[in-house]
DRENTI-983684 format. One record per atom (N, C-alpha, C): residue in one letter; atom name; x, y, z. Coordinates in steps of 0.001 Angstrom, whole numbers, m for minus. Atoms other than C-alpha are relative to their C-alpha. Example, Ala and Ser with C-alpha at 12.3 -4.5 7.8 and 13.67 -1.06 7.14 Angstrom:
site aa A, at N, px 890, py m1190, pz 0
site aa A, at CA, px 12300, py m4500, pz 7800
site aa A, at C, px 900, py 1200, pz 0
site aa S, at N, px m820, py m1190, pz m60
site aa S, at CA, px 13670, py m1060, pz 7140
site aa S, at C, px m770, py 1090, pz 730
This chain:
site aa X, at N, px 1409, py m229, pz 211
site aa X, at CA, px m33475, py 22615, pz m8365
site aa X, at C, px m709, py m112, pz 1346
site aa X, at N, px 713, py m130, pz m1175
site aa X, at CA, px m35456, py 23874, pz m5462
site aa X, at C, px m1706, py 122, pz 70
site aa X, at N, px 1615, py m369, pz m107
site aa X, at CA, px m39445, py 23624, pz m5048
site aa X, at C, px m470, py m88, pz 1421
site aa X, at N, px 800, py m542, pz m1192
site aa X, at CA, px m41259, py 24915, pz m2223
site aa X, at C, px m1285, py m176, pz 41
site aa X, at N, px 1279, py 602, pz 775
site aa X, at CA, px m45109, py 23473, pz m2258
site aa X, at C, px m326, py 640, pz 1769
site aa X, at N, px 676, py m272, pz m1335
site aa X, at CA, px m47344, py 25497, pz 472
site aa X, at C, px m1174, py 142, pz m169
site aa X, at N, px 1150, py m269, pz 565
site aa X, at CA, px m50814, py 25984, pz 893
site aa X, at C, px m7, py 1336, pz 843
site aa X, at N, px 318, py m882, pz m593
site aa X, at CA, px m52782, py 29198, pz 1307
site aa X, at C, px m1477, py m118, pz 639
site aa X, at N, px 1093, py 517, pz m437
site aa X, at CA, px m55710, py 28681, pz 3693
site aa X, at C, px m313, py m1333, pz 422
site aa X, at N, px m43, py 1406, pz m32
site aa X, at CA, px m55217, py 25185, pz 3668
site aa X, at C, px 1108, py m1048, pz 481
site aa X, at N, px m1393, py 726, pz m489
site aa X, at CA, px m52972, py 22528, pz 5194
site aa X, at C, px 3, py m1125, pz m1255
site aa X, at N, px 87, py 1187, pz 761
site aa X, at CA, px m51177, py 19942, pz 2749
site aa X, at C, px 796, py m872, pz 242
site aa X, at N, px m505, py 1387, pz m630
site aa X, at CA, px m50935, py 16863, pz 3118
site aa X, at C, px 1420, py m436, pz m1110
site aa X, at N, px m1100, py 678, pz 417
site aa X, at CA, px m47623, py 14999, pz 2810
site aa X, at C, px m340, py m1019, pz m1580
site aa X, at N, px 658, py 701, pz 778
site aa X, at CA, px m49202, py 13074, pz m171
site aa X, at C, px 107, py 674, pz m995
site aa X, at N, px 453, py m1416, pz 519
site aa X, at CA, px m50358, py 16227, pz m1667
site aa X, at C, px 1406, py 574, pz m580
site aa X, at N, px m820, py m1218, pz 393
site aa X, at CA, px m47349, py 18001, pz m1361
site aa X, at C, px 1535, py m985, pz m930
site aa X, at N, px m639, py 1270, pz 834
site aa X, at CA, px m45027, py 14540, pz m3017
site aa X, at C, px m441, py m47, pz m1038
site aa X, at N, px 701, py m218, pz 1536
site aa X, at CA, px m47605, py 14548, pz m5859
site aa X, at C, px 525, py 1255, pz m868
site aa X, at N, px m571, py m1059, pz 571
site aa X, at CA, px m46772, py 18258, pz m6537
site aa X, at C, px 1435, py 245, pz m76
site aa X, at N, px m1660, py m401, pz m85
site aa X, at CA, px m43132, py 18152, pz m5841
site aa X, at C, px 410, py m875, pz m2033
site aa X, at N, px m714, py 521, pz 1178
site aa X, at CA, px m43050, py 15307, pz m8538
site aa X, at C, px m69, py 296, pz m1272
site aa X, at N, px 891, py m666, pz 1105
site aa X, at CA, px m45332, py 16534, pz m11529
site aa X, at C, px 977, py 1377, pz m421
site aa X, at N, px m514, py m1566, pz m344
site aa X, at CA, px m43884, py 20122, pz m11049
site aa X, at C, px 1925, py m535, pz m219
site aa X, at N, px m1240, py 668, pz 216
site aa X, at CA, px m40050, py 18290, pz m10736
site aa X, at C, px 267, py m562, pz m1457
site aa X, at N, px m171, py 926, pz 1184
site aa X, at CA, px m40485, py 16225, pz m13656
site aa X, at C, px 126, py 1157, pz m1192
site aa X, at N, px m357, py m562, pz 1018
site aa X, at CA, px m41788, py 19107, pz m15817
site aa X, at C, px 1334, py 759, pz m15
site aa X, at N, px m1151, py m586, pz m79
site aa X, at CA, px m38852, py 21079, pz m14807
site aa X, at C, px 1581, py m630, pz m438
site aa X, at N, px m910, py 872, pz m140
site aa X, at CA, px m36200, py 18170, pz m15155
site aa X, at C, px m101, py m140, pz m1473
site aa X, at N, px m114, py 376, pz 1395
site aa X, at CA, px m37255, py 17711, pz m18924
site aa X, at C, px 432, py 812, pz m822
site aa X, at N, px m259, py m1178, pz 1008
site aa X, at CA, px m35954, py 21187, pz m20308
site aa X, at C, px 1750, py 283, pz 443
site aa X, at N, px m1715, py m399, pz 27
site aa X, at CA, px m32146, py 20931, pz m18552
site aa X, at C, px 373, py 1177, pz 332
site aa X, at N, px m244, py m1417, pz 523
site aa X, at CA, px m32368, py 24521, pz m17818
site aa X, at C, px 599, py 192, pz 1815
site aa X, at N, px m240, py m673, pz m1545
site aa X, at CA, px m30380, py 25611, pz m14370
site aa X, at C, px 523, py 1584, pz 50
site aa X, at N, px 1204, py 595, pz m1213
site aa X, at CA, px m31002, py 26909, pz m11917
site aa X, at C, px m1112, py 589, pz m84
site aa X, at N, px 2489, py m420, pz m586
site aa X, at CA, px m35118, py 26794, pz m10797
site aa X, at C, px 377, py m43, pz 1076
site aa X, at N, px 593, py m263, pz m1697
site aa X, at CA, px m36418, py 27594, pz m7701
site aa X, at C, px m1153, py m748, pz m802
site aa X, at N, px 1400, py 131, pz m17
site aa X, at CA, px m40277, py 26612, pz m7721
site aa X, at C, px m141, py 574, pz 1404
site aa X, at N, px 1115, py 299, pz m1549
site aa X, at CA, px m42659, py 27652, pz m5506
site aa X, at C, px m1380, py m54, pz m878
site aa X, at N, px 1458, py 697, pz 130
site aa X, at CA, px m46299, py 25963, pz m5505
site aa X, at C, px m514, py 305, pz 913
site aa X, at N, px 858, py m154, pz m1058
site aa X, at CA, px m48971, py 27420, pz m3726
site aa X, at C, px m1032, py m780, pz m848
site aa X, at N, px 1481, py 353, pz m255
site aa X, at CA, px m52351, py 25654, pz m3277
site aa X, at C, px m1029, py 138, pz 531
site aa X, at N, px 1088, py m890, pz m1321
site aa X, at CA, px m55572, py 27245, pz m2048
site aa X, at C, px m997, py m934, pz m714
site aa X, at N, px 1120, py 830, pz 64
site aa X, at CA, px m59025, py 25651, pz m2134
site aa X, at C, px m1368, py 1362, pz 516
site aa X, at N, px 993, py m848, pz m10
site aa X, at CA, px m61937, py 28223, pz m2408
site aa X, at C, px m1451, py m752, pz 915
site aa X, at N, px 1311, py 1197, pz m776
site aa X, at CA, px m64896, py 27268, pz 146
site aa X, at C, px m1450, py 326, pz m458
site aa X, at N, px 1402, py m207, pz 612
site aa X, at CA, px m67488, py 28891, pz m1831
site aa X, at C, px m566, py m1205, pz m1075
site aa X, at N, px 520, py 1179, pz 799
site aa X, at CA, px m69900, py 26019, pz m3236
site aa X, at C, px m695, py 782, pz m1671
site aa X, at N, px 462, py m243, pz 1157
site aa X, at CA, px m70913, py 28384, pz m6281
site aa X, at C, px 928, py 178, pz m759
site aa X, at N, px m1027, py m428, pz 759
site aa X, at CA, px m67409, py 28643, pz m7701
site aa X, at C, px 144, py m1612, pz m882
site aa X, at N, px m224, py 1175, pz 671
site aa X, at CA, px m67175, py 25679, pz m10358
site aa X, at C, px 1666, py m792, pz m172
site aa X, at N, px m1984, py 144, pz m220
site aa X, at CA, px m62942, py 25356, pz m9946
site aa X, at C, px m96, py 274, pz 1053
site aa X, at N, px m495, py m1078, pz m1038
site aa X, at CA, px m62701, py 25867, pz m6675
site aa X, at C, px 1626, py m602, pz 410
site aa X, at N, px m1346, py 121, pz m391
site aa X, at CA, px m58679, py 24002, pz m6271
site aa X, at C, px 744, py 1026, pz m960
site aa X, at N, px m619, py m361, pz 251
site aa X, at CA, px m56319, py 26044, pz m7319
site aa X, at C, px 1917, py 244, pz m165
site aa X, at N, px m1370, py 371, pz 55
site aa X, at CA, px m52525, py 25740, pz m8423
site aa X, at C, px 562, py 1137, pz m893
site aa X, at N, px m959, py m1132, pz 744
site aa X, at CA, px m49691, py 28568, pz m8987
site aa X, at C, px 1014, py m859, pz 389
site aa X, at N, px m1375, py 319, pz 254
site aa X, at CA, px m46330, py 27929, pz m9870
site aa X, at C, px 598, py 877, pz m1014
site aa X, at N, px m287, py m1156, pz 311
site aa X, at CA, px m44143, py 30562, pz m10126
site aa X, at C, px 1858, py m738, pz m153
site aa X, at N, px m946, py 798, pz 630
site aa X, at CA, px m40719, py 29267, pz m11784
site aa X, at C, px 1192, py 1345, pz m159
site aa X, at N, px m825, py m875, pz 434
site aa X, at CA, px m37495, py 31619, pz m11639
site aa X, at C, px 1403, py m378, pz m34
site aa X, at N, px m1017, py 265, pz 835
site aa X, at CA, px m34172, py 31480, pz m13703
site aa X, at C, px 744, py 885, pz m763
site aa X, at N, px m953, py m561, pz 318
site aa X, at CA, px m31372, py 33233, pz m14411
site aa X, at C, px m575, py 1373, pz m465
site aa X, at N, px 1008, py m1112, pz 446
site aa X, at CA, px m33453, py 36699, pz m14340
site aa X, at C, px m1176, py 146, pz m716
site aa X, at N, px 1027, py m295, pz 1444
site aa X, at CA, px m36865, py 35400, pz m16379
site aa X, at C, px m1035, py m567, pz 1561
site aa X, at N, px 1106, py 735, pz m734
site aa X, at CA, px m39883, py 34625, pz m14347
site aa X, at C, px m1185, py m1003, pz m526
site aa X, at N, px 769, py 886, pz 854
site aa X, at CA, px m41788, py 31737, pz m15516
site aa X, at C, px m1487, py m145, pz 1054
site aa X, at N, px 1248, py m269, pz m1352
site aa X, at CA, px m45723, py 32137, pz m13668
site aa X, at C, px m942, py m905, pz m771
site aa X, at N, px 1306, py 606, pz 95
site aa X, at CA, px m48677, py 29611, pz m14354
site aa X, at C, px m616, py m466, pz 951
site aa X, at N, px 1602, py 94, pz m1078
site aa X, at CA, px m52229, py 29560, pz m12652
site aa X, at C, px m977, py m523, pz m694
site aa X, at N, px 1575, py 1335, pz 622
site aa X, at CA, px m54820, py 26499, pz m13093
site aa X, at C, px m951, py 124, pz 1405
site aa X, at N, px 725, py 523, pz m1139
site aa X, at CA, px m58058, py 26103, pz m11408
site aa X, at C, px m869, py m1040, pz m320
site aa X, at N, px 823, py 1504, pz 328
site aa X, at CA, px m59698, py 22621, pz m11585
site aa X, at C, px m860, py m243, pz 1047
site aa X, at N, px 900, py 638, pz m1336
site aa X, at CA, px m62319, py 20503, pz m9424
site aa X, at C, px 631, py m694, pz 553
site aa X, at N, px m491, py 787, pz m1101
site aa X, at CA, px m59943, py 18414, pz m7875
site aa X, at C, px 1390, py 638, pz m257
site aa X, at N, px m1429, py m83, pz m113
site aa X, at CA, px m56403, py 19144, pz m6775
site aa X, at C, px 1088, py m594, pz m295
site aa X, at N, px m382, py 1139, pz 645
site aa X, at CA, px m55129, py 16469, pz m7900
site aa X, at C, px 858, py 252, pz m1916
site aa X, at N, px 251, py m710, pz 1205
site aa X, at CA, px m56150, py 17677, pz m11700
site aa X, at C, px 801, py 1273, pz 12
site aa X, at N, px m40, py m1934, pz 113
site aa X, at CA, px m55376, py 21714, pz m11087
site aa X, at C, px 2043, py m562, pz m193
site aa X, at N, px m1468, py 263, pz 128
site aa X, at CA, px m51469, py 20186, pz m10378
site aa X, at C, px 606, py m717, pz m982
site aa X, at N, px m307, py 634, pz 1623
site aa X, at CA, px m51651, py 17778, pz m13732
site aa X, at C, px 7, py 926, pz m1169
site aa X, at N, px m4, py m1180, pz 890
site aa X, at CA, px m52742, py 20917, pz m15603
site aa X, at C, px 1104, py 741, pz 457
site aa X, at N, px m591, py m970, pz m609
site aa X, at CA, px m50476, py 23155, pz m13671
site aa X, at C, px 1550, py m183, pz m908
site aa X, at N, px m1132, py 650, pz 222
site aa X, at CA, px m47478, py 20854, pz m14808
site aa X, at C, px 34, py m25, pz m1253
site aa X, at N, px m144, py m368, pz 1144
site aa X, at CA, px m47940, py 20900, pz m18149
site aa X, at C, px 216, py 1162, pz m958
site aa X, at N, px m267, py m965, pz 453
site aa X, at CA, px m48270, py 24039, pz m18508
site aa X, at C, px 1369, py 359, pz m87
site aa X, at N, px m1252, py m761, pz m555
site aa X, at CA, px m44858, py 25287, pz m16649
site aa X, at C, px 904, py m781, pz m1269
site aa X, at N, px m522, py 644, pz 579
site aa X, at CA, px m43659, py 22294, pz m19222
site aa X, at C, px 470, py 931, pz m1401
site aa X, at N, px 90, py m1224, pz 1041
site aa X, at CA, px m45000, py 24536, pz m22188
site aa X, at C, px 1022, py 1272, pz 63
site aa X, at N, px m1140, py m976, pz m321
site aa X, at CA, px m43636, py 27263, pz m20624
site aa X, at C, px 1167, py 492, pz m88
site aa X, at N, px m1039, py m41, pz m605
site aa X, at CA, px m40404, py 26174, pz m20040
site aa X, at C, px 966, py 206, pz m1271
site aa X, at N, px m578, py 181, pz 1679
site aa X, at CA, px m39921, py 24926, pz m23872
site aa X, at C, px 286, py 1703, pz m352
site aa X, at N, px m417, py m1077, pz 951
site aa X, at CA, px m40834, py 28518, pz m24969
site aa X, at C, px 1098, py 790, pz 521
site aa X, at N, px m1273, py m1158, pz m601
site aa X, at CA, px m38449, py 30256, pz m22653
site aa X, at C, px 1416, py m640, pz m788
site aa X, at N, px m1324, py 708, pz 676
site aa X, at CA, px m35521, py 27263, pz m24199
site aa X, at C, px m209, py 1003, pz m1332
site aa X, at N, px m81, py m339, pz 1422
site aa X, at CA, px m36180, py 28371, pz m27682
site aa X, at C, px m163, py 1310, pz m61
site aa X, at N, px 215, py m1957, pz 346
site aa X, at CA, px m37268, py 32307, pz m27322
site aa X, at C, px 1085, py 685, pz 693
site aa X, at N, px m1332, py m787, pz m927
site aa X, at CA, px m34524, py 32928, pz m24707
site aa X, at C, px 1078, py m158, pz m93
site aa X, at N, px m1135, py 635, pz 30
site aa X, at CA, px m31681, py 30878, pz m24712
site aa X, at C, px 505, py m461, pz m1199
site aa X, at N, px m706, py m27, pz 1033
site aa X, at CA, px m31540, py 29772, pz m27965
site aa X, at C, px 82, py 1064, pz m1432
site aa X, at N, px 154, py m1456, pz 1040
site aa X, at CA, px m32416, py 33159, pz m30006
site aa X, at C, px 1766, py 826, pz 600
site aa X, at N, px m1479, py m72, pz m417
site aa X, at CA, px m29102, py 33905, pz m27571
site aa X, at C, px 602, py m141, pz m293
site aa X, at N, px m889, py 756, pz 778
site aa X, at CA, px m27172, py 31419, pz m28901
site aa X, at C, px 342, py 103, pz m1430
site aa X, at N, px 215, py m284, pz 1637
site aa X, at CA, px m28391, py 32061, pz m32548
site aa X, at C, px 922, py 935, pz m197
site aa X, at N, px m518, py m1536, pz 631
site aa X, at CA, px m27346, py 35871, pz m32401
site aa X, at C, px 1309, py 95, pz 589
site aa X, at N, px m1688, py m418, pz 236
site aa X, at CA, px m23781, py 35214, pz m31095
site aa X, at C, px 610, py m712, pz m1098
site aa X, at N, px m315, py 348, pz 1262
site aa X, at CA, px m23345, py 32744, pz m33662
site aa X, at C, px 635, py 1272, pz m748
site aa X, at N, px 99, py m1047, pz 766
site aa X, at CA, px m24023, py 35644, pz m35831
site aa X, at C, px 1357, py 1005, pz 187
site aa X, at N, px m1020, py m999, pz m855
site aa X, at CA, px m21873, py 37866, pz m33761
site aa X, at C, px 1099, py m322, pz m330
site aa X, at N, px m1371, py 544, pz m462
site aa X, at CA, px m18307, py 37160, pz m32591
site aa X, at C, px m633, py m1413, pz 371
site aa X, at N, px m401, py 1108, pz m430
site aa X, at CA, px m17658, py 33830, pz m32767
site aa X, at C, px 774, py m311, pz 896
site aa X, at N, px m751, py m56, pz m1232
site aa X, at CA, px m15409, py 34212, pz m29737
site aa X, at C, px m978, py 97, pz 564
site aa X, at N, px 889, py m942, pz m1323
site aa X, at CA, px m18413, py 35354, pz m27426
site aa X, at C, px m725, py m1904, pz 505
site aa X, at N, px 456, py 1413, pz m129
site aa X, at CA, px m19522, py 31219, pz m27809
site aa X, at C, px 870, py m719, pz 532
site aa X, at N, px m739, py 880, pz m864
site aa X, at CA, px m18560, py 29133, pz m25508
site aa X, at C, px m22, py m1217, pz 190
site aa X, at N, px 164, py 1545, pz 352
site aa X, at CA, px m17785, py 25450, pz m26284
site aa X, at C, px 281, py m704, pz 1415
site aa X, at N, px m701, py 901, pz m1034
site aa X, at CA, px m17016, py 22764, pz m23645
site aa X, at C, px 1157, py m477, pz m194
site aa X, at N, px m1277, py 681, pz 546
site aa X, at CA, px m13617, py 21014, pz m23609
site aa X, at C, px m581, py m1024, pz m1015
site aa X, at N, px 490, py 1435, pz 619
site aa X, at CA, px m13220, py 18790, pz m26346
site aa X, at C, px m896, py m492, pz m1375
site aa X, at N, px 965, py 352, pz 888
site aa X, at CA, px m16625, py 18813, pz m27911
site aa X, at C, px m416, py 1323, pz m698
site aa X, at N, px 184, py m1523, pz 743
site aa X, at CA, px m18413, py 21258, pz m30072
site aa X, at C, px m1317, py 204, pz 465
site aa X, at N, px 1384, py m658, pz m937
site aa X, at CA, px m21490, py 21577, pz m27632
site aa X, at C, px 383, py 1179, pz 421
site aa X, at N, px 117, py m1753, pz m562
site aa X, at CA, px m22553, py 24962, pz m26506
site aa X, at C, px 2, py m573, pz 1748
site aa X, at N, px 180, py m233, pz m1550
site aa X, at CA, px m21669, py 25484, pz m22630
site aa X, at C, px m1641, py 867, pz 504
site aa X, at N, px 938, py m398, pz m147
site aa X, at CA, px m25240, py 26650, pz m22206
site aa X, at C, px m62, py 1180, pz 1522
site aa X, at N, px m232, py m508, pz m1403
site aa X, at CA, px m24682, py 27801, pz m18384
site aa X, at C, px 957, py 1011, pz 571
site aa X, at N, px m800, py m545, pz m65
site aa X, at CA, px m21830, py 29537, pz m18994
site aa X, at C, px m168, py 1406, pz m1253
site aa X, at N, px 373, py m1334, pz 1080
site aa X, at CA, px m23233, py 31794, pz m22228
site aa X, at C, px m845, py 671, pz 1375
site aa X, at N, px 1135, py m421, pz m622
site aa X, at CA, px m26223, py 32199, pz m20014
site aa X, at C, px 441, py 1246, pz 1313
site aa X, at N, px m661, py m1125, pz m1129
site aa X, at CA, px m24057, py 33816, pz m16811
site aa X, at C, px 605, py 936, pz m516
site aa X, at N, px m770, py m873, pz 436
site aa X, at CA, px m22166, py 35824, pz m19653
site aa X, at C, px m1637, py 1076, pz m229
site aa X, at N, px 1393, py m869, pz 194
site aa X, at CA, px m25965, py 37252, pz m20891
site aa X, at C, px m1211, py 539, pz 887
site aa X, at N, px 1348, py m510, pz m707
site aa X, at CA, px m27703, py 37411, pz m17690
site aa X, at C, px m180, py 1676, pz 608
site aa X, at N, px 52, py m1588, pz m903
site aa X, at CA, px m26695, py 41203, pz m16477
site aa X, at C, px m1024, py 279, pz m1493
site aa X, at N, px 931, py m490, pz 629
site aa X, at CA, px m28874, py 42436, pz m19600
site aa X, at C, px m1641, py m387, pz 310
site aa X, at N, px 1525, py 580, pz 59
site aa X, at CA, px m32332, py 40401, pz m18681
site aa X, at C, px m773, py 654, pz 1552
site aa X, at N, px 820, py m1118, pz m1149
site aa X, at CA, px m35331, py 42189, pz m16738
site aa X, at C, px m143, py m799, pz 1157
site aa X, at N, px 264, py 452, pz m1583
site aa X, at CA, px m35504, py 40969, pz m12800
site aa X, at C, px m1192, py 654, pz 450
site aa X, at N, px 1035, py m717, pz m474
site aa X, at CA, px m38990, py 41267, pz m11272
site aa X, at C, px m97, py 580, pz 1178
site aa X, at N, px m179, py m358, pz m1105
site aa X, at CA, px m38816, py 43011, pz m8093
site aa X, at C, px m1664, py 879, pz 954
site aa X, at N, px 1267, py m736, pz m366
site aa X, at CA, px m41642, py 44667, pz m5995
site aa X, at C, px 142, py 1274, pz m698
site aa X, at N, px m535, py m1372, pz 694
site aa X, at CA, px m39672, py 48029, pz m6645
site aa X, at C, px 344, py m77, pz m976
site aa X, at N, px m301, py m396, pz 1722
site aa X, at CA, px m40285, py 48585, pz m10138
site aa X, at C, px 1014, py 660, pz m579
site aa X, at N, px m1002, py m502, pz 764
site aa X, at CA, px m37141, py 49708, pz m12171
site aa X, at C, px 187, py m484, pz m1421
site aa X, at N, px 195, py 921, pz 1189
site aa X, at CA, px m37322, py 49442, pz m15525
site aa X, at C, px 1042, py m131, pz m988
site aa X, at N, px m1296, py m189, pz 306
site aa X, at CA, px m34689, py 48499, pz m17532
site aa X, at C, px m174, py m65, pz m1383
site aa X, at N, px 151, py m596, pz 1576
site aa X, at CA, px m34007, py 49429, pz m21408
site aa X, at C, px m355, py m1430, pz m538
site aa X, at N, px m497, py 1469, pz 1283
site aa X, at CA, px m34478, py 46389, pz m24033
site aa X, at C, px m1076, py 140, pz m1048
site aa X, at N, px 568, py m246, pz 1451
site aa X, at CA, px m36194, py 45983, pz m27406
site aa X, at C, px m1623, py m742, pz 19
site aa X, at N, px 1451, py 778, pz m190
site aa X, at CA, px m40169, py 45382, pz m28305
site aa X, at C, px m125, py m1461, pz 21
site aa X, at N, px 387, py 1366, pz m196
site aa X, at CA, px m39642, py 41575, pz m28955
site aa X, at C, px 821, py m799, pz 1301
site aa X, at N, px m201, py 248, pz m1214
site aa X, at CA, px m37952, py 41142, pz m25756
site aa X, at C, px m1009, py 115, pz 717
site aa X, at N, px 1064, py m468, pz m752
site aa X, at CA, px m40803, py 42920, pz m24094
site aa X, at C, px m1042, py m1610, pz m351
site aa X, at N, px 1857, py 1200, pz m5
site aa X, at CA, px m43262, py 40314, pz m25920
site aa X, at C, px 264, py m1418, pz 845
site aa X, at N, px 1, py 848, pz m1017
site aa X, at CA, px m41209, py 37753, pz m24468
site aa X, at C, px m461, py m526, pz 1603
site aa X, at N, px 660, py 50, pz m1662
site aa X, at CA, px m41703, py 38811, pz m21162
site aa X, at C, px m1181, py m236, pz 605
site aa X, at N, px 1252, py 288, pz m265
site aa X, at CA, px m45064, py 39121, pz m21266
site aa X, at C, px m1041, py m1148, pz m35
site aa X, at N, px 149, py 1655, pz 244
site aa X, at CA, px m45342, py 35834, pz m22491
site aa X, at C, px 129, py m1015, pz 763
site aa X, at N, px m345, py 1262, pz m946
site aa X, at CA, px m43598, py 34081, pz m19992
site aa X, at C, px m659, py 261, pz 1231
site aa X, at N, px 692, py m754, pz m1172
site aa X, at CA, px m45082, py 36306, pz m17186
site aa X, at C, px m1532, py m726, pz m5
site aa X, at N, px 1587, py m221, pz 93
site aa X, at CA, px m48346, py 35774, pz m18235
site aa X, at C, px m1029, py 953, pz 353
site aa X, at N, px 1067, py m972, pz m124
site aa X, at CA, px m49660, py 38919, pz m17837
site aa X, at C, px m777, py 704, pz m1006
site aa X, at N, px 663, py m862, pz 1234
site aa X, at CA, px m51989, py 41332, pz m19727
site aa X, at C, px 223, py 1238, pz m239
site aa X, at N, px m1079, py m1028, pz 559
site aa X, at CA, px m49275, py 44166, pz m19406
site aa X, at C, px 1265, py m14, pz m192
site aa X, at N, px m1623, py 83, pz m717
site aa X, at CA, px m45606, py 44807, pz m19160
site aa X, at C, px 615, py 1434, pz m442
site aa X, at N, px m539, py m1663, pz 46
site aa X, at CA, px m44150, py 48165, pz m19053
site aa X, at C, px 1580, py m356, pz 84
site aa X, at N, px m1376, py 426, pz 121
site aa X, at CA, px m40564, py 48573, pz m19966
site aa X, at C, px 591, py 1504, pz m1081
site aa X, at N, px m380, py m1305, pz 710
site aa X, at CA, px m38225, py 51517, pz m21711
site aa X, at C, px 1013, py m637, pz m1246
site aa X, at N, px m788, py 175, pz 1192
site aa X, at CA, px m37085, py 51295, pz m25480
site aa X, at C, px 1152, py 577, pz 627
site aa X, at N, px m1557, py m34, pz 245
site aa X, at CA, px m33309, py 50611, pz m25743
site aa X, at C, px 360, py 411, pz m1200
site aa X, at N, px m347, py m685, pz 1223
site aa X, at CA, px m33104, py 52247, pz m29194
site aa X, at C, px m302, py 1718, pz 354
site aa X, at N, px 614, py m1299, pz 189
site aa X, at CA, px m35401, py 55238, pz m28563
site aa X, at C, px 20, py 1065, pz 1470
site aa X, at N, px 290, py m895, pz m1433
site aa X, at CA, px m35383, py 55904, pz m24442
site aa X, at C, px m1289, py 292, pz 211
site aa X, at N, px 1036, py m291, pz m710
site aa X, at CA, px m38719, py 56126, pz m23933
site aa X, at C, px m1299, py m1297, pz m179
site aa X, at N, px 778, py 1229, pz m1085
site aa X, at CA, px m41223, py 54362, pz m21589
site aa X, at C, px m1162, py m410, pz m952
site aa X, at N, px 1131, py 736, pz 935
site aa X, at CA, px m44021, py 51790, pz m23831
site aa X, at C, px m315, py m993, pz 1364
site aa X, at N, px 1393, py 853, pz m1155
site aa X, at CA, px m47082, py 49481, pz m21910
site aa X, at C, px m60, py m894, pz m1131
site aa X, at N, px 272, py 859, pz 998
site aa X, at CA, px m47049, py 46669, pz m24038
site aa X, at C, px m889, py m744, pz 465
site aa X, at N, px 1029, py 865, pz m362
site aa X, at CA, px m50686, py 44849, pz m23574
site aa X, at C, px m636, py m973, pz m1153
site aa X, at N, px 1175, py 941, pz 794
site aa X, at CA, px m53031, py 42212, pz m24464
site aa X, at C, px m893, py 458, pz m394
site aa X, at N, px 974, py m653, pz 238
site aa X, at CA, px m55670, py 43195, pz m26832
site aa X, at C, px m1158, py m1412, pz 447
site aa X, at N, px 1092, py 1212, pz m692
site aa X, at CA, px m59230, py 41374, pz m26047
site aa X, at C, px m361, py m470, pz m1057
site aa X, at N, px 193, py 1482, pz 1250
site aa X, at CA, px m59375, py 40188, pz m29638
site aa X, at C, px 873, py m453, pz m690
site aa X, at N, px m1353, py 475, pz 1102
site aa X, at CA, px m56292, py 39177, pz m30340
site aa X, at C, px 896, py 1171, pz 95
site aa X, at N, px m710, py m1294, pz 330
site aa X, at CA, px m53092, py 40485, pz m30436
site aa X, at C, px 526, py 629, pz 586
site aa X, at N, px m305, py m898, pz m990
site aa X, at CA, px m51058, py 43233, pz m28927
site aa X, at C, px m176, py 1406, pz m317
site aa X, at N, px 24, py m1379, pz 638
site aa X, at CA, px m51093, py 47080, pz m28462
site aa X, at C, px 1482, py 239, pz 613
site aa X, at N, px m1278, py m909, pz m282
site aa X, at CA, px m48260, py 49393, pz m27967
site aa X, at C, px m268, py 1415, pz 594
site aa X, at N, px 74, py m1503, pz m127
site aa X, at CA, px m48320, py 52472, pz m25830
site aa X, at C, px 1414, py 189, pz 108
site aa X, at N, px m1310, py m259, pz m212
site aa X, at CA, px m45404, py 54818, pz m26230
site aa X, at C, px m145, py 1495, pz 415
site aa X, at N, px m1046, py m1128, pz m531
site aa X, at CA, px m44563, py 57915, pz m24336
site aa X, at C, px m48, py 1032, pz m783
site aa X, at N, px m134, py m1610, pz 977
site aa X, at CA, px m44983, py 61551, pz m26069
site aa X, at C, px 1382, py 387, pz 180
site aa X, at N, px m1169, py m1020, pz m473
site aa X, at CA, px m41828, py 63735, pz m26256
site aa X, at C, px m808, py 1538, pz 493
């Protein structure tokens, strides 16, 4: 487990950057999930009319999923207590929507495709996970989009936290914009023939 804590605009203090290593460490340390990277940026807005002006990203990546949360609080301090909880949240839904919907559907599957540890009848978690990771989307600058199904997509968008995600049906072959609606909800664009 690697975290990287920098500021943008701002220098941080050794203090600063121990507080965030640990908060940010801890939530990460409570879900078992390898390997993380982190990186933590921290910027500080100097405009006096902005009511948040600290700010905390933490951008969390794992075995091809990108885990992204952004807090802005009045003290820095705060923005990295919120920040940490979140990625915590986060981290749970990726265990249960990713890894163990995984686990579920080989069950289902071939019971050969599950992979026990010596001995016991625990799931090798780390070892399914390197068998399932060539299928999962990698974010890259250079967009390439790779096939997989609408509730994959919602995943993504979920963990991303964005308010799109573009991606190409693996049943049908063609390109859908899966967004956030503003009252709730999602839409679906799909692609004419």
């Amino acid at each position: 487990m690697a975290i990287t804590v920098t500021g943008r605009k701002m220098t941080v203090s050794d203090a600063l950057r121990q507080y965030a290593e640990e908060k940010i460490g801890n939530s990460m340390k409570v879900m078992d999930i390898d390997p993380l990277d982190a990186e933590v940026v921290l910027s500080v807005k100097k405009n006096p009319s902005i009511a948040l002006p600290c700010k905390c990203e933490v951008t969390i990546r794992t075995k091809g999923n990108v885990v992204r949360v952004e807090e802005d609080e009045q003290d820095m301090y705060a923005a990295i207590d919120v920040a940490a909880a979140k990625v915590l949240r986060q981290l749970r839904k990726y265990k249960t929507r990713v890894i163990d919907r995984k686990v579920r559907a080989g069950a289902h599957g071939d019971p050969a495709s599950i992979k026990t540890m010596e001995g016991t009848g625990d799931l090798d978690l780390d070892a399914l996970m390197a068998d399932l990771s060539d299928d999962e989307v990698v974010r890259v600058k250079e967009i390439s989009f790779e096939p997989m199904t609408e509730e994959e997509a919602l995943i993504q968008i979920d963990l991303l936290g964005h308010d799109f995600f573009a991606y190409i049906d693996r049943d049908t072959d063609v390109f859908c914009v899966l967004y956030r609606r503003g009252e709730g909800g999602y839409g679906l664009l799909k692609q004419t023939a």
